[in-house]
C-alpha positions in Angstrom: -2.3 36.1 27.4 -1.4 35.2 24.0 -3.7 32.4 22.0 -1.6 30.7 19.3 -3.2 28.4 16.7 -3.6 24.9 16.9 -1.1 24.0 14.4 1.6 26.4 15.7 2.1 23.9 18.5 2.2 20.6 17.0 5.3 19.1 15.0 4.1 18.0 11.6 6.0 15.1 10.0 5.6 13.9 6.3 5.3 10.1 6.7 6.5 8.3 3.2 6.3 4.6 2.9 8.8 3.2 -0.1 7.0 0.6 -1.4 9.2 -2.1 -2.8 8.1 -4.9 -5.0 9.8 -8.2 -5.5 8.3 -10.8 -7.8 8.7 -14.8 -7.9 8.6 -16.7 -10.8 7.0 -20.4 -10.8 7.9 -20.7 -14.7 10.6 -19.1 -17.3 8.2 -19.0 -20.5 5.9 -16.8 -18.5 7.4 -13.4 -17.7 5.4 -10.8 -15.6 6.6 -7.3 -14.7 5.9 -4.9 -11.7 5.2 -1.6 -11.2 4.9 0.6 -8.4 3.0 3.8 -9.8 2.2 5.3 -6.5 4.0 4.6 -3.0 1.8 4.8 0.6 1.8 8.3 1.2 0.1 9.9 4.9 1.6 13.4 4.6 1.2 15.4 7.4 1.0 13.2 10.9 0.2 15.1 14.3 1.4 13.2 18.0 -0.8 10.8 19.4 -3.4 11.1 15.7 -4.7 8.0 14.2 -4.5 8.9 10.0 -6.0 6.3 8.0 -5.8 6.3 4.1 -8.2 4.7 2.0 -7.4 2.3 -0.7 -9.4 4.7 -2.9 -7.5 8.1 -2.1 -5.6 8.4 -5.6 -2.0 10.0 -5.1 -2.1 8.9 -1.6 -2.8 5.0 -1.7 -0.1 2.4 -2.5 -0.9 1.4 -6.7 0.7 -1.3 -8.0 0.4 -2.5 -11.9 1.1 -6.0 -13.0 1.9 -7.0 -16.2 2.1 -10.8 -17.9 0.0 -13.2 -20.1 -3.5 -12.5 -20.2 -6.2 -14.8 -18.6 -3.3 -17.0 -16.2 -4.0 -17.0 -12.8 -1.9 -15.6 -10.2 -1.3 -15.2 -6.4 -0.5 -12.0 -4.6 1.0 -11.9 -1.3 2.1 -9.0 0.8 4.2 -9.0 3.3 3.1 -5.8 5.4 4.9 -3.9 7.6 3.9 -3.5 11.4 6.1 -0.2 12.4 7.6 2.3 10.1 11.2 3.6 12.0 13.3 6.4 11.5 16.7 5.9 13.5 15.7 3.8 16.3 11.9 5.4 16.3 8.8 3.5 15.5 5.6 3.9 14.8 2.6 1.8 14.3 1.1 0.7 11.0 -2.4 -1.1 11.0 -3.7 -3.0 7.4 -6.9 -4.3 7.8 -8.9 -7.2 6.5 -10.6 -4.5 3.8 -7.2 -2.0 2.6 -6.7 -3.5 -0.8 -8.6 -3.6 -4.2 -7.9 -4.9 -7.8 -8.8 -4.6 -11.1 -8.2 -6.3 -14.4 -10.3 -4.5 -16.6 -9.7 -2.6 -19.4 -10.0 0.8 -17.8 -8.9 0.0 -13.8 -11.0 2.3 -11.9 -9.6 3.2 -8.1 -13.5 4.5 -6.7 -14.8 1.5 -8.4 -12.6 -1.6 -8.6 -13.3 -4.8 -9.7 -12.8 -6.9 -6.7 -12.8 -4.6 -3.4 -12.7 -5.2 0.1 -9.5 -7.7 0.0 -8.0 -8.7 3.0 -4.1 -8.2 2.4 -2.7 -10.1 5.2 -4.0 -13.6 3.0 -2.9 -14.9 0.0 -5.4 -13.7 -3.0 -5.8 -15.4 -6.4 -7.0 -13.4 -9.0 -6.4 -13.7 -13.1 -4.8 -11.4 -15.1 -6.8 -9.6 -17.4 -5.5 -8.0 -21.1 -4.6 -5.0 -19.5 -3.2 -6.6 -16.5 -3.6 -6.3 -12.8 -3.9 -3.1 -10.8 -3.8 -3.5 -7.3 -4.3 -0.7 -4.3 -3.4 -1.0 -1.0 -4.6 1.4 1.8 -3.8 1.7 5.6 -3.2 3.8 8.8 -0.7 4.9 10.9 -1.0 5.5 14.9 1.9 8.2 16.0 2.2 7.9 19.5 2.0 11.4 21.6 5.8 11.4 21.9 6.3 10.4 18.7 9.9 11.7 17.4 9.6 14.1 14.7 10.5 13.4 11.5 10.5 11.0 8.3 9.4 7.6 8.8 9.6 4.9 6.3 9.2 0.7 5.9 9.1 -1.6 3.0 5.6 -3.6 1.6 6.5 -6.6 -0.3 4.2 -7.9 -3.2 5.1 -11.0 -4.2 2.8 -12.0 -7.7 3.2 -15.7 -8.5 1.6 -17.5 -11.7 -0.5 -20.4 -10.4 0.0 -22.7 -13.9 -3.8 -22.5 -14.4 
């Protein structure tokens, strides 16, 4: 009898999710930019294994910047995803009511934001701060034990919207 390794019998898939960012204007005279620095990244995925990442894993999270006039209020709004597909396949994405985080300050720390625990399926208003807006976004994926191998993808939409205040 021959004993292989664990990992010699499961399919590994590296799981990228393009984050794509669209941004709505309420006023001409005030012009805001977004940046996606990093997209939603689960690497490795193994059938029917829950994989969570945390808004705080740098390199792996989703990081958006946003930049505009200091001190105006704005709203973010996501529109998540609820399966990522690959040609027909899908697979399950979960966001929960704690996956996103911001900061404004000068120096935006990811293991210490400014505003943590943010639900991302609601509407949040936040201000901009001198250095703008850095925003993180965290969440899981549940493969079934089935799953098609392969590379998975969906979009996340963030939608940042000067309030006039």
């Amino acid at each position: 009898m021959k004993v292989l390794p664990l990992l010699s019998s499961v399919s590994k898939w590296y799981l990228p999710i393009v984050a794509v960012a669209s941004v709505l204007l309420v006023s001409s005279a005030s012009a805001q930019t977004i940046t996606v620095n990093n997209n939603l990244v689960f690497g490795d995925i193994f059938p029917g294994i829950p994989k969570a990442i945390s808004k705080a894993t740098a390199g792996y999270a989703a990081e958006f910047h946003v930049d505009g006039t200091a001190g105006n209020e704005l709203t973010v709004e996501f529109t998540l995803p609820r399966y990522m597909n690959r040609s027909g396949y899908n697979m399950q994405m979960i966001f929960g009511e704690t996956d996103c985080a911001m900061d404004s300050s000068a120096t935006p720390d990811q293991s210490n934001p400014g505003y943590d625990d943010i639900d991302p399926w609601h509407v949040i208003t936040y201000g901009l701060g001198l250095n703008g807006l850095t925003i993180w976004l965290g969440g899981t994926v549940v493969p079934g034990l089935n799953q098609m191998n392969g590379d998975y993808s969906a979009s996340i939409v963030l939608t940042v919207t000067y309030t006039g205040n």
